[in-house]
Backbone as XML, in Angstrom:
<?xml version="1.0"?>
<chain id="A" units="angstrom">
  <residue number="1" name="UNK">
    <atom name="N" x="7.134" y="-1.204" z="-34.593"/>
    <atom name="CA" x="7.221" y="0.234" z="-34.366"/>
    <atom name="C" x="6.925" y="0.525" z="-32.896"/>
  </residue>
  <residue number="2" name="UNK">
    <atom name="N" x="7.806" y="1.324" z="-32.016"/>
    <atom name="CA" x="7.774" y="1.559" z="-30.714"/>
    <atom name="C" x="6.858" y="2.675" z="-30.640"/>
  </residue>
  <residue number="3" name="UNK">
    <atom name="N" x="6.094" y="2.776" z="-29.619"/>
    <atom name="CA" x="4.990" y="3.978" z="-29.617"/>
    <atom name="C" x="5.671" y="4.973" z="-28.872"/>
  </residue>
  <residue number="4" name="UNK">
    <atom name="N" x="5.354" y="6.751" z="-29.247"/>
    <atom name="CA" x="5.814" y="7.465" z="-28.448"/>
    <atom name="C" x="4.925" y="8.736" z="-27.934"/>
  </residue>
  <residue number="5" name="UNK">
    <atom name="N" x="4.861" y="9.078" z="-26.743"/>
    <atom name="CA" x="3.927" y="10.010" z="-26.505"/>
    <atom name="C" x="4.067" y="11.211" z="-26.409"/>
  </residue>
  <residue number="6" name="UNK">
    <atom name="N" x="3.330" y="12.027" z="-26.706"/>
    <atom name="CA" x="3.613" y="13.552" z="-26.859"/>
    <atom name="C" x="2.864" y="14.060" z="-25.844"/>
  </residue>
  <residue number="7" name="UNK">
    <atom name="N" x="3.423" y="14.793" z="-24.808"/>
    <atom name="CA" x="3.134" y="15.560" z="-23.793"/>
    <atom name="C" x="3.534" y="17.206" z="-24.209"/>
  </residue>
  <residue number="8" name="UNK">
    <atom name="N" x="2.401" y="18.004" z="-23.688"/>
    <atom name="CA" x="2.240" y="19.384" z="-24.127"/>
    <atom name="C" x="1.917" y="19.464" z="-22.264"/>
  </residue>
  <residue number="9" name="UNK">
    <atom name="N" x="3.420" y="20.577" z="-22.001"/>
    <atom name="CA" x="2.742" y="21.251" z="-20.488"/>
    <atom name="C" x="2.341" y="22.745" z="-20.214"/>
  </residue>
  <residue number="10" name="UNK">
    <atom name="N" x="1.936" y="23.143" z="-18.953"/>
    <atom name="CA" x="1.343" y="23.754" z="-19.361"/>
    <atom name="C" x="2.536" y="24.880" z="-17.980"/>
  </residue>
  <residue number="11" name="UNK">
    <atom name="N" x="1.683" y="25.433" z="-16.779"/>
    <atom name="CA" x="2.761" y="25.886" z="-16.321"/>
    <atom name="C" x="2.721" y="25.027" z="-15.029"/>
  </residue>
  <residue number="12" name="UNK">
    <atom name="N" x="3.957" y="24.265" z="-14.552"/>
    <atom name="CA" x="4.566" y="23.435" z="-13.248"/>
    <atom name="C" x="4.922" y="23.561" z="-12.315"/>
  </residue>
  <residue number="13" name="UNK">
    <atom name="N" x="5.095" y="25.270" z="-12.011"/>
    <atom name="CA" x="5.892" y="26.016" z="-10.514"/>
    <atom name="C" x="5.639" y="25.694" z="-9.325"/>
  </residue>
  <residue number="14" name="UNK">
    <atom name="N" x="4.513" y="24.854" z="-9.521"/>
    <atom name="CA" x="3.633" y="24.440" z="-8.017"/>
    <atom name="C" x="4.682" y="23.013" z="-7.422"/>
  </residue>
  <residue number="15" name="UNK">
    <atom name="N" x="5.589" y="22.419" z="-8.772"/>
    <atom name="CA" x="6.631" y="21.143" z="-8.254"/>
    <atom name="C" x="7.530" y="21.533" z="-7.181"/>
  </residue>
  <residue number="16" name="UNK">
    <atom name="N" x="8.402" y="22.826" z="-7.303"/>
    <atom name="CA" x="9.474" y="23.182" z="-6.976"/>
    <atom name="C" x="9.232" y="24.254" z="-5.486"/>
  </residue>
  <residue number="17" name="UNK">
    <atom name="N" x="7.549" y="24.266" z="-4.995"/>
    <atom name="CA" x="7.521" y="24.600" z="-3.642"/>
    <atom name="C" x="7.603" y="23.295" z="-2.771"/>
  </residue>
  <residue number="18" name="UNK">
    <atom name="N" x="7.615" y="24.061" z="-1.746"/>
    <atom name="CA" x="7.827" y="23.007" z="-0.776"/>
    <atom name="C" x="6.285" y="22.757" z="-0.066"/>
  </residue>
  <residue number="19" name="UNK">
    <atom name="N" x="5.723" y="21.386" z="-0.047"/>
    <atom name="CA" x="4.709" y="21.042" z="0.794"/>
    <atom name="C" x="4.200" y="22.060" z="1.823"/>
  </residue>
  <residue number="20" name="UNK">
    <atom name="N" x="4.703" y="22.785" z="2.621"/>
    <atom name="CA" x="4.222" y="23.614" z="3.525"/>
    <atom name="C" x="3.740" y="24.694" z="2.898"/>
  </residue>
  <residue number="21" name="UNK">
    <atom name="N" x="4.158" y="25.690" z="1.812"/>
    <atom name="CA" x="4.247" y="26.438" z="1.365"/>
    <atom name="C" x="2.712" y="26.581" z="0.222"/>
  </residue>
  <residue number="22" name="UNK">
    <atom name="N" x="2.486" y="25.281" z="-0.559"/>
    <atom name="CA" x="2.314" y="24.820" z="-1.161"/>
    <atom name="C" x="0.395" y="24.540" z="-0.765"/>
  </residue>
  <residue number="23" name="UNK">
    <atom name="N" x="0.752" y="23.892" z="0.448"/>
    <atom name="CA" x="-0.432" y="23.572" z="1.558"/>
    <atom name="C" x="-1.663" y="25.245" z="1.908"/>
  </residue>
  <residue number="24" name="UNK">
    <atom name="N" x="-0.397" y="25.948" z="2.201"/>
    <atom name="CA" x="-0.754" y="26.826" z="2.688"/>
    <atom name="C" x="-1.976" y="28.177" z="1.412"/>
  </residue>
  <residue number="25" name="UNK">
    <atom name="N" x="-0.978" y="28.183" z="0.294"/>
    <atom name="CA" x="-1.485" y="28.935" z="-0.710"/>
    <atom name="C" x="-2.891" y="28.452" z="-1.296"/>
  </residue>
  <residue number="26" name="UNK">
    <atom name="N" x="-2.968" y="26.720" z="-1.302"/>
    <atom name="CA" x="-3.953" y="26.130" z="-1.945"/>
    <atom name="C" x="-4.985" y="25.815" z="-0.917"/>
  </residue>
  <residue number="27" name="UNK">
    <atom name="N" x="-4.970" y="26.064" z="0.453"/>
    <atom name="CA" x="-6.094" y="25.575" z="1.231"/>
    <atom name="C" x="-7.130" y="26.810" z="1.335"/>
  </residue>
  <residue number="28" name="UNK">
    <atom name="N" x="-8.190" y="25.834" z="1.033"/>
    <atom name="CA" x="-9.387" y="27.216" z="0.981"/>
    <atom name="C" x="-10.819" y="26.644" z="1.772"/>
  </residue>
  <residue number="29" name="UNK">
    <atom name="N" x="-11.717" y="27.387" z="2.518"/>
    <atom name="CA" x="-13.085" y="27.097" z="2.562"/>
    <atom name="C" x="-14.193" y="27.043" z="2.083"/>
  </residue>
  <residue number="30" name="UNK">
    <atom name="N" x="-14.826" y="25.949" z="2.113"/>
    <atom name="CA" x="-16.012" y="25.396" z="0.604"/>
    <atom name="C" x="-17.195" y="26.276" z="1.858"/>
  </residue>
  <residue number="31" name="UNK">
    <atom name="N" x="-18.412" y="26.308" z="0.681"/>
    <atom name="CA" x="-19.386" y="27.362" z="1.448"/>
    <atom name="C" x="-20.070" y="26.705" z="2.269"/>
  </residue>
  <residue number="32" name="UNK">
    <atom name="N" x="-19.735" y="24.820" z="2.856"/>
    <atom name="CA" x="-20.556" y="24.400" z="3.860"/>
    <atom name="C" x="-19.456" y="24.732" z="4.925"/>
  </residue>
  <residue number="33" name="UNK">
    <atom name="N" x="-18.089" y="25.280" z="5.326"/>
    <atom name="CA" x="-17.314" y="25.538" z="5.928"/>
    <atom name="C" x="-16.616" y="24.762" z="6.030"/>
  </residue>
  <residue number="34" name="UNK">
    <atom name="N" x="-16.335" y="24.123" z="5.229"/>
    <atom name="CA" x="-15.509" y="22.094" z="5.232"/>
    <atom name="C" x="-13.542" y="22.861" z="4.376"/>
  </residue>
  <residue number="35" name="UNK">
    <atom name="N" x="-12.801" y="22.731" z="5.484"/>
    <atom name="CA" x="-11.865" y="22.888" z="4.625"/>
    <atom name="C" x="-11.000" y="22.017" z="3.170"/>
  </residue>
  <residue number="36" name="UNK">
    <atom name="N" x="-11.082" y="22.341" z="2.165"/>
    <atom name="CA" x="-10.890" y="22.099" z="0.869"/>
    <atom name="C" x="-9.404" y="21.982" z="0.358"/>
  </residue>
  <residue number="37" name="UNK">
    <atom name="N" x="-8.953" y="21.904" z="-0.702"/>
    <atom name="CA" x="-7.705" y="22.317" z="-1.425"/>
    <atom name="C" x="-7.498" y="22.450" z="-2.441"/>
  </residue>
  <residue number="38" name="UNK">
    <atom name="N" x="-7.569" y="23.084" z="-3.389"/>
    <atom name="CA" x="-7.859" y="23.938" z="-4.467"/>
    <atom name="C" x="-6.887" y="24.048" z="-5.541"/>
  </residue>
  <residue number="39" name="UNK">
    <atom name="N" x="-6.892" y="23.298" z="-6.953"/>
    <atom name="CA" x="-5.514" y="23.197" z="-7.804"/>
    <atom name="C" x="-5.692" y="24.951" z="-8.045"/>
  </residue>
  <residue number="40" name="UNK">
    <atom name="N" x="-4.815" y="25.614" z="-8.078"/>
    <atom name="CA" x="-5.003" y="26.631" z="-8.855"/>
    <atom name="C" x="-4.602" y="27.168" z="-10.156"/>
  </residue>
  <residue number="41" name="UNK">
    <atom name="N" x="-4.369" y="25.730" z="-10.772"/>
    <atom name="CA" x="-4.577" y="25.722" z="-12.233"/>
    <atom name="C" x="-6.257" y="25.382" z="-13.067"/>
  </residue>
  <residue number="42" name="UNK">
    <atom name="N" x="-6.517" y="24.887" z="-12.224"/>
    <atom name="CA" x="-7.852" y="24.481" z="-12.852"/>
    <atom name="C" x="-8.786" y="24.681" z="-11.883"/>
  </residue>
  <residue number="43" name="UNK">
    <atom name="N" x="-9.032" y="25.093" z="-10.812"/>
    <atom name="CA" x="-9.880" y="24.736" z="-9.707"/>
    <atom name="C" x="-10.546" y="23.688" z="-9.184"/>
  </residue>
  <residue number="44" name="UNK">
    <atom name="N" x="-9.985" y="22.922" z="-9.501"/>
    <atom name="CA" x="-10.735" y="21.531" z="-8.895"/>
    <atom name="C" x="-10.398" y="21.166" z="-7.306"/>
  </residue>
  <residue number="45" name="UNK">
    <atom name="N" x="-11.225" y="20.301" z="-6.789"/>
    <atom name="CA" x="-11.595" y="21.019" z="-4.959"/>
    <atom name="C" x="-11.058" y="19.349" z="-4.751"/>
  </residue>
  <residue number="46" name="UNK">
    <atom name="N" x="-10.247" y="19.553" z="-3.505"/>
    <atom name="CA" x="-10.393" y="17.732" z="-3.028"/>
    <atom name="C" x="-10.120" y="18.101" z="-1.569"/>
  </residue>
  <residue number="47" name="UNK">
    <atom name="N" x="-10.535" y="17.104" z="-1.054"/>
    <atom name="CA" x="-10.676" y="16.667" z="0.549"/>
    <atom name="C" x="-9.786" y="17.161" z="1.148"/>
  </residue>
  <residue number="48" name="UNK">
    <atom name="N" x="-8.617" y="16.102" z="0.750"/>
    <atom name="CA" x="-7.372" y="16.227" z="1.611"/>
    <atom name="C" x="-5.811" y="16.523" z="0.813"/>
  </residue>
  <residue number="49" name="UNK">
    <atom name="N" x="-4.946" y="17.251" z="1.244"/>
    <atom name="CA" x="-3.773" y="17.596" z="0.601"/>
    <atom name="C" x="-3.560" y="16.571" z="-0.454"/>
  </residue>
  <residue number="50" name="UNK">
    <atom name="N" x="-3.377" y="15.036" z="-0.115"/>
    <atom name="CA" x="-2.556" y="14.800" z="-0.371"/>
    <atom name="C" x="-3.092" y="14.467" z="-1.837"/>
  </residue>
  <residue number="51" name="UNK">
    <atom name="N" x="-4.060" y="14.222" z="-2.219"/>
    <atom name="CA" x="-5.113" y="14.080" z="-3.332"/>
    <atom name="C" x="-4.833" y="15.656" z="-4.313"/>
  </residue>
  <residue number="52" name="UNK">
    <atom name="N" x="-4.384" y="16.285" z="-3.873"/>
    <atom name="CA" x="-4.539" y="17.631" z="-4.701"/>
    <atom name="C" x="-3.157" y="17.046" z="-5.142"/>
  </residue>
  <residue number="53" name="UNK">
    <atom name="N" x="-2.151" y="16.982" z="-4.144"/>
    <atom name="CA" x="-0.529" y="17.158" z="-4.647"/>
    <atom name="C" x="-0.651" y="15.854" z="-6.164"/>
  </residue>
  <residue number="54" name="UNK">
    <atom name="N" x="-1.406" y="15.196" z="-5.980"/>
    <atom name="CA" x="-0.947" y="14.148" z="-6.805"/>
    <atom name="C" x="-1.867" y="14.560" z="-8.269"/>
  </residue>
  <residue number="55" name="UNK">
    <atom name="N" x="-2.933" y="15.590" z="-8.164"/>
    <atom name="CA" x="-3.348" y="16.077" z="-9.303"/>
    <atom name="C" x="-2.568" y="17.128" z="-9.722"/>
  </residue>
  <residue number="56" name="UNK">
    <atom name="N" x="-1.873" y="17.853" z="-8.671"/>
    <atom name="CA" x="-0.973" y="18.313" z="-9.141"/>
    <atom name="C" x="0.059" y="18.137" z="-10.811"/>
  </residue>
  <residue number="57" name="UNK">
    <atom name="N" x="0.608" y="17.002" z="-10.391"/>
    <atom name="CA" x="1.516" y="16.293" z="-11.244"/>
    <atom name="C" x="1.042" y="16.282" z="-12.526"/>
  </residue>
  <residue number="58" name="UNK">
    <atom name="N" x="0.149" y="16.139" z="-12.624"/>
    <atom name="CA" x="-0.248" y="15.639" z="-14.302"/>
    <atom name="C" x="-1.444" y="16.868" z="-14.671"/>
  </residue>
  <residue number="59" name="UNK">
    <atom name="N" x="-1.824" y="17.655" z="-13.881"/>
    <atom name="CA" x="-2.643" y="19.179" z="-14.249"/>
    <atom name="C" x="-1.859" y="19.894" z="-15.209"/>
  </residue>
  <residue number="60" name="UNK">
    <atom name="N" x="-2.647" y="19.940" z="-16.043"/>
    <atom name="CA" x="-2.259" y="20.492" z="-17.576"/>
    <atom name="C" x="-1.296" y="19.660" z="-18.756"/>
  </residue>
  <residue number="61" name="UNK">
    <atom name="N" x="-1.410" y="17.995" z="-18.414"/>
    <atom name="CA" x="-0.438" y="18.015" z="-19.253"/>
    <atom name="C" x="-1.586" y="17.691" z="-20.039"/>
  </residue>
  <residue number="62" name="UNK">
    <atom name="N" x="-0.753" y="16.883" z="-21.648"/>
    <atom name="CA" x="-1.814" y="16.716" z="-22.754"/>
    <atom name="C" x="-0.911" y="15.369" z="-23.321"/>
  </residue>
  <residue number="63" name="UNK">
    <atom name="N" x="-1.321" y="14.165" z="-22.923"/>
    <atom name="CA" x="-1.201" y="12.905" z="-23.717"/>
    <atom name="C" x="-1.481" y="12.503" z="-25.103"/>
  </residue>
  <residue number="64" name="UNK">
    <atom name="N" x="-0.522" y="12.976" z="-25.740"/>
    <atom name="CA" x="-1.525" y="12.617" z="-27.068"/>
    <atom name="C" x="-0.673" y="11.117" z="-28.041"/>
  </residue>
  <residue number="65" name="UNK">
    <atom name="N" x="-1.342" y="10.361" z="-28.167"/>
    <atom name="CA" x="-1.778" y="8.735" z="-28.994"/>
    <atom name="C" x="-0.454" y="9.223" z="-30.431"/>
  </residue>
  <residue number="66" name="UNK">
    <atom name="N" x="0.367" y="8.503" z="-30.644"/>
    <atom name="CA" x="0.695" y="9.168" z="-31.794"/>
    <atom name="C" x="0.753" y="8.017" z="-33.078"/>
  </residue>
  <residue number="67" name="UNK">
    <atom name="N" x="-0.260" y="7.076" z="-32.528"/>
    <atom name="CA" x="-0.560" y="6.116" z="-33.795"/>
    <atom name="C" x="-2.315" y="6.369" z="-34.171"/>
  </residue>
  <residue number="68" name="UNK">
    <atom name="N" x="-3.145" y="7.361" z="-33.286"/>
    <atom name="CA" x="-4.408" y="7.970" z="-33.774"/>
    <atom name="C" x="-4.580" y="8.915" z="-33.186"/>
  </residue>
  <residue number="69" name="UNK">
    <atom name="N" x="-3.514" y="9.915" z="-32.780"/>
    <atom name="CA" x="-3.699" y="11.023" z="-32.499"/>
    <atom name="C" x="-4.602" y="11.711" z="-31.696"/>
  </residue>
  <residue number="70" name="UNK">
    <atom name="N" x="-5.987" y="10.626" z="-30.949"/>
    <atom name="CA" x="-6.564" y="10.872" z="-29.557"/>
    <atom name="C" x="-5.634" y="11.420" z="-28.581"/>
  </residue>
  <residue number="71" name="UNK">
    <atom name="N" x="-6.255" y="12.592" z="-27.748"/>
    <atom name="CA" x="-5.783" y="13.264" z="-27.040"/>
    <atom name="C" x="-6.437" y="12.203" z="-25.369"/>
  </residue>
  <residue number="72" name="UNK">
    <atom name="N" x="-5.644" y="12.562" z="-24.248"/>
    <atom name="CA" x="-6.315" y="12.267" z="-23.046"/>
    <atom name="C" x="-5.336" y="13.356" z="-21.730"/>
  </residue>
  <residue number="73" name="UNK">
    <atom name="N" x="-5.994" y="13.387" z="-20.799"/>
    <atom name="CA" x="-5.976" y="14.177" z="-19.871"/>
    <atom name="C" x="-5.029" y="13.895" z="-18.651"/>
  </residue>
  <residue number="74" name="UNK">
    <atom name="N" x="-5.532" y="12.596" z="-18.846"/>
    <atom name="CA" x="-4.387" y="11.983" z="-17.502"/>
    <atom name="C" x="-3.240" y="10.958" z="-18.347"/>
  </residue>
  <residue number="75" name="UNK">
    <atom name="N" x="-2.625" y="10.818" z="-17.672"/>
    <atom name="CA" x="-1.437" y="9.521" z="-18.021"/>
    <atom name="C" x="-2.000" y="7.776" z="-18.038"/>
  </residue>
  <residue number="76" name="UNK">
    <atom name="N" x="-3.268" y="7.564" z="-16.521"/>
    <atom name="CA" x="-3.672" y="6.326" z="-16.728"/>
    <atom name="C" x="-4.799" y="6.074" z="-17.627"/>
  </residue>
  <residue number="77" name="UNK">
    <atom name="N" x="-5.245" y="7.035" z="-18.323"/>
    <atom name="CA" x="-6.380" y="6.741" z="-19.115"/>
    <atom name="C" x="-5.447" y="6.967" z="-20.673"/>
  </residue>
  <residue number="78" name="UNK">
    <atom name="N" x="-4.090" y="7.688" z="-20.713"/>
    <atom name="CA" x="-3.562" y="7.169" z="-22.535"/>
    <atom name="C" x="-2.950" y="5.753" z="-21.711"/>
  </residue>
  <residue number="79" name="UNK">
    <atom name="N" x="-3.020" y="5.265" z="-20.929"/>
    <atom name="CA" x="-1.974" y="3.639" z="-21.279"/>
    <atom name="C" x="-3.124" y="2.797" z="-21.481"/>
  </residue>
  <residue number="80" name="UNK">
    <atom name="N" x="-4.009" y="3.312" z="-20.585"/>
    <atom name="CA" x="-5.192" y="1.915" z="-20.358"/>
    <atom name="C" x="-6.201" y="1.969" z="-22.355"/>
  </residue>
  <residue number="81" name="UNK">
    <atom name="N" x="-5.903" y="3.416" z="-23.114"/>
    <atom name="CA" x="-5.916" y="3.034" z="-24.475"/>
    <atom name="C" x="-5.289" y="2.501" z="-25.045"/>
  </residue>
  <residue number="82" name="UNK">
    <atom name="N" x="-3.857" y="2.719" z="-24.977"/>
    <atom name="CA" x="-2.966" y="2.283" z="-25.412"/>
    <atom name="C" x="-2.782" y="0.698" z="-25.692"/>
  </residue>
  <residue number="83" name="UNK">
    <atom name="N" x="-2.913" y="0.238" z="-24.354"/>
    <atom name="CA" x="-3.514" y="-1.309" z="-23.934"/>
    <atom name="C" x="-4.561" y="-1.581" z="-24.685"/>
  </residue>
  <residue number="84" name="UNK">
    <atom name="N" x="-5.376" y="-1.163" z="-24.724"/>
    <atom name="CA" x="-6.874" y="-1.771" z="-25.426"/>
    <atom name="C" x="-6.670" y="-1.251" z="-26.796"/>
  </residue>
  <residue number="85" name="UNK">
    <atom name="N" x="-5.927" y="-0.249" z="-27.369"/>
    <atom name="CA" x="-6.746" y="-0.080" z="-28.573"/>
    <atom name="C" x="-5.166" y="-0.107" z="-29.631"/>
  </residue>
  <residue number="86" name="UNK">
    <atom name="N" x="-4.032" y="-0.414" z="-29.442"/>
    <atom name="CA" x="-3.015" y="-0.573" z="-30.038"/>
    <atom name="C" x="-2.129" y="-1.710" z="-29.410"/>
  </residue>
  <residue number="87" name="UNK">
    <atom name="N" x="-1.461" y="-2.840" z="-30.207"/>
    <atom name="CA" x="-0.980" y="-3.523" z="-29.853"/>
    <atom name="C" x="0.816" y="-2.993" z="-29.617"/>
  </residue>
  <residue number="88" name="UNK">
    <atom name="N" x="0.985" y="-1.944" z="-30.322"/>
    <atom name="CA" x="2.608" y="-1.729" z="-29.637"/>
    <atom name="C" x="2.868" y="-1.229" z="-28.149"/>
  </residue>
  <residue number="89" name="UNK">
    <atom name="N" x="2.209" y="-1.616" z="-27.124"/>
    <atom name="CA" x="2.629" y="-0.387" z="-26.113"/>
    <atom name="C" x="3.005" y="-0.733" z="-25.445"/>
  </residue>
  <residue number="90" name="UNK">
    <atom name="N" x="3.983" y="-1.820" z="-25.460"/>
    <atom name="CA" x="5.709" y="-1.715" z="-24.949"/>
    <atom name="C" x="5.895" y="-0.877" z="-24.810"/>
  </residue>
  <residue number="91" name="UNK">
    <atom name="N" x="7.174" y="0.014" z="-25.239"/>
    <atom name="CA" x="7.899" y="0.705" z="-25.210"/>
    <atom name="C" x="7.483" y="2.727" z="-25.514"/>
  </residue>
  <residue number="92" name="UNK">
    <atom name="N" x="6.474" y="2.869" z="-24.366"/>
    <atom name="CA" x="6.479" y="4.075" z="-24.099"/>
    <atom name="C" x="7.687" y="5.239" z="-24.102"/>
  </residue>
  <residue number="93" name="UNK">
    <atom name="N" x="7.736" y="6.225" z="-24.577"/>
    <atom name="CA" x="8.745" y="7.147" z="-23.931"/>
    <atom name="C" x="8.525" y="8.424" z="-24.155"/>
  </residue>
  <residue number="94" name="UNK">
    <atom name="N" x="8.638" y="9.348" z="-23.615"/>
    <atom name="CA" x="7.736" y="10.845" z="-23.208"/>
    <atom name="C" x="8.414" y="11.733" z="-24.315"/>
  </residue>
  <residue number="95" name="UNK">
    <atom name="N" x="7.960" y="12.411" z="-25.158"/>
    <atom name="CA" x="8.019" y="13.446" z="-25.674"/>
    <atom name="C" x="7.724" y="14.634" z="-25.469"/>
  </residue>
  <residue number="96" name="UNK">
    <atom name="N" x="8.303" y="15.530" z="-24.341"/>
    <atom name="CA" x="7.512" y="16.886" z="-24.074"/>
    <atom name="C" x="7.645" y="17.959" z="-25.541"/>
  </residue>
  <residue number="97" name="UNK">
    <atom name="N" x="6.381" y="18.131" z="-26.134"/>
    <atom name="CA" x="6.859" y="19.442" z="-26.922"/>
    <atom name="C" x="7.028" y="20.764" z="-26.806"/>
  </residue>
  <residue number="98" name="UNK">
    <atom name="N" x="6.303" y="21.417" z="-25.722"/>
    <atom name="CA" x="6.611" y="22.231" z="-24.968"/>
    <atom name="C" x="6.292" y="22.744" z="-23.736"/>
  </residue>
  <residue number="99" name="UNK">
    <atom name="N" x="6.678" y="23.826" z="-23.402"/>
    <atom name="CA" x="6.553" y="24.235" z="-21.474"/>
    <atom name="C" x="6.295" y="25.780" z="-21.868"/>
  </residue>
  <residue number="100" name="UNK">
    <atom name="N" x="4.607" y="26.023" z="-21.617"/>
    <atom name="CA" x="4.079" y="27.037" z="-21.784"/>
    <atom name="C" x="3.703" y="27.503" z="-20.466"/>
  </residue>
</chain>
């Protein structure tokens, strides 16, 4: 049996700006005056652009196991279960169920 994953998103509009644009809306100042960058889906703070853009990507999705139905947050923490705790996980392939 091939395993398949169910991804639930959430909203993505932040893909289809452009880096400059993108840079600009999300850069903010932390209260030691250290400039920041700010998901503004979730608020989570990182150093430097390029660390946000890549939380970007996977902010809000929802991985969910569909041989025990554990949920996970990121993409490398359902494979690295997947790996350890089910022997089919060959053959991944994405199921989005929806775009909220």
């Amino acid at each position: 049996m091939s395993s398949v994953y169910e991804t639930t998103t959430f909203c993505m509009d932040n893909e289809s700006k452009s880096d400059e644009i993108l840079e600009a809306e999300t850069r903010g100042i932390d209260v030691k005056g250290n400039v920041r960058w700010f998901c503004p889906k979730c608020n989570c703070r990182y150093i430097e652009f390029k660390y946000l853009k890549t939380h970007l990507k996977e902010c809000g999705l929802i991985y969910k196991c569909s041989e025990c139905q554990q949920k996970f947050k990121q993409k490398r923490t359902f494979a690295a279960h997947m790996k350890k705790k089910h022997s089919s996980f060959g053959d991944l392939k994405p199921l989005i169920l929806s775009n909220m």
